[in-house]
C-alpha positions in Angstrom: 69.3 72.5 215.0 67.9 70.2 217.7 65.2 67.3 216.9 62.7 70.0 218.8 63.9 72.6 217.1 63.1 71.0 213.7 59.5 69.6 214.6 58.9 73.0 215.7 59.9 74.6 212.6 58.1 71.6 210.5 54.9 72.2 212.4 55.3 76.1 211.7 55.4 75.6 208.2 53.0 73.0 207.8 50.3 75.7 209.5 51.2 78.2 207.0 50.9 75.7 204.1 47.6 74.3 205.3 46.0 77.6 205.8 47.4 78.6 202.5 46.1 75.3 200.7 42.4 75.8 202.7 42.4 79.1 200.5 43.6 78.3 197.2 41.0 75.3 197.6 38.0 77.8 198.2 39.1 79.9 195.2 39.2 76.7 193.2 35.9 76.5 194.2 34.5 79.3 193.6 36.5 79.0 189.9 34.6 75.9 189.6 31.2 77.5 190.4 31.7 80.6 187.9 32.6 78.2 185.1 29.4 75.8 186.1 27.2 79.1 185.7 29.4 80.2 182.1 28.6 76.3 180.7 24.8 76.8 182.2 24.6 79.9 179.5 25.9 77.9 177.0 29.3 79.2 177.0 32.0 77.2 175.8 34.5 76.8 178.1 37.2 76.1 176.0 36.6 79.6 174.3 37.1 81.2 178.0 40.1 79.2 178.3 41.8 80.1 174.9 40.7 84.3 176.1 42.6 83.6 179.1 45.2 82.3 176.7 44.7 85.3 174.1 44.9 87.6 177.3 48.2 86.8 178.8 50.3 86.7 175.6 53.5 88.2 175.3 54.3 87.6 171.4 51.7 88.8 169.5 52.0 86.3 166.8 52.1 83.0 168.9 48.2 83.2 168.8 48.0 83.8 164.9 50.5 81.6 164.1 49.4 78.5 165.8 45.6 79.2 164.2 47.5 79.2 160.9 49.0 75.9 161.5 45.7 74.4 163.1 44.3 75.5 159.8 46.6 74.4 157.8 46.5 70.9 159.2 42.5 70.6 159.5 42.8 71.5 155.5 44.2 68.4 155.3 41.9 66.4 156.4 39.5 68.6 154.6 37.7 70.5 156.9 35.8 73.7 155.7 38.0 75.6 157.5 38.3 78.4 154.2 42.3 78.3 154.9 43.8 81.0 153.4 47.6 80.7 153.4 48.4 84.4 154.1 45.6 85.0 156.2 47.7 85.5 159.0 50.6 87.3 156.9 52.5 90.4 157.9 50.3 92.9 159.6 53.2 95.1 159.0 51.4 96.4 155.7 48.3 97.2 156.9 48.1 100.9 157.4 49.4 102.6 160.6 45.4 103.9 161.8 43.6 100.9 160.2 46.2 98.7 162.7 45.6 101.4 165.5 41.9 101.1 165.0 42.0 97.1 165.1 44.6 97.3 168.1 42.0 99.9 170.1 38.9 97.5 169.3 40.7 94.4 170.7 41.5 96.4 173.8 37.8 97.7 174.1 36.3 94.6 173.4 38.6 93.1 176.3 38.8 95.8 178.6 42.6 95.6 179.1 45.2 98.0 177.6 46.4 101.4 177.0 46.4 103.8 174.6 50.5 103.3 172.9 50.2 106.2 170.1 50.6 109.6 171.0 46.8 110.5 171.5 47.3 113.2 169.5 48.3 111.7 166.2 45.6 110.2 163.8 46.6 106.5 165.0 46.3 107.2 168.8 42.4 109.0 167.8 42.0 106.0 166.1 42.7 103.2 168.5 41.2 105.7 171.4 37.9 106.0 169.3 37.8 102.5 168.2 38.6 101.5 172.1 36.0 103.7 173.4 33.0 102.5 170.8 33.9 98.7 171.6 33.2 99.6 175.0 30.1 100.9 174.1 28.9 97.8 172.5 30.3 95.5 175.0 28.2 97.3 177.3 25.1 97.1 175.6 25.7 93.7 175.0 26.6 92.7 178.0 23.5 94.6 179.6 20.9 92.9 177.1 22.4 89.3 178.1 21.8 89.9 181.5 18.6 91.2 181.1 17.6 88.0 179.2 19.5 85.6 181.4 17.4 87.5 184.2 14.3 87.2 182.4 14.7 83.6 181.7 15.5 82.8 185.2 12.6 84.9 186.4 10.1 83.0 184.2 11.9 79.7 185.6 10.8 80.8 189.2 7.7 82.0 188.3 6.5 80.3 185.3 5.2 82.1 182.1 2.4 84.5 182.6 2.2 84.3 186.6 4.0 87.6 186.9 0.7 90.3 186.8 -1.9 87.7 188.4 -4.3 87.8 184.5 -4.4 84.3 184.8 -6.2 83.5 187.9 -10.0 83.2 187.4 -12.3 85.8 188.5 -13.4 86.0 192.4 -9.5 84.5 192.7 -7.0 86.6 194.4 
């Protein structure tokens, strides 16, 4: 490849890569601003980040495990962490619907997941029913914090009892 050749190709991919870098930069951004509004409602982010964490986890037991150690160790230094040593044990004796139904709650609650028992069987009506009433909730929930995160921004803009006009003195419009 010739000097011009290779400057050409350089300058090619150094476009691409710029444009590319311009978006991932604006998406950072716009990360940034979402977690700036989660921390203004007094979410902790840290509890976001270990979702995120729960969320993409292939082992099921990673999670448990670790917060059984963390335990464990914080025990030591004694923390009222009520560390139970089998807290965490083998889920393998809980009971095939009670599982289903925890299983279909978690899923609800997060809104990822699919039904894996036969829905006909007592464990897939369990995990669908379970899955379908933490929707529910998270729903309500969710509406009733907006509603007051509304309100509260509303009464921020407007200030308390301006919203009807009772406070301005008579002949005052």
């Amino acid at each position: 490849m010739s000097s011009a050749e290779m400057k050409a190709l350089k300058m090619d991919y150094f476009h691409q890569i710029s444009a590319q870098q311009a978006r991932v930069d604006e998406e950072r951004e716009e990360l940034q601003r979402i977690r700036k509004l989660a921390k203004a409602d007094k979410i902790i982010l840290s509890d976001i980040d270990f979702m995120m964490r729960c969320a993409k986890v292939e082992d099921p037991r990673v999670i448990p495990d670790r917060i059984k150690r963390e335990a464990e160790i914080a025990s030591w230094f004694a923390l009222p962490v009520l560390f139970q040593p089998d807290m965490f044990g083998d889920f393998t004796r809980e009971p095939a619907e009670d599982a289903a139904r925890r299983e279909g709650h978690a899923a609800g609650v997060s809104g990822f997941g699919s039904n894996p028992h036969d829905e006909n069987s007592a464990s897939g009506r369990a995990w669908a029913a379970a899955w379908e009433a933490a929707q529910a909730d998270h729903r309500a929930n969710l509406k009733s914090a907006m509603e007051k995160k509304n309100a509260a921004k509303a009464e921020l803009i407007e200030g308390p009892g301006r919203d009807d006009g009772a406070d301005l003195d008579e002949g005052e419009e």
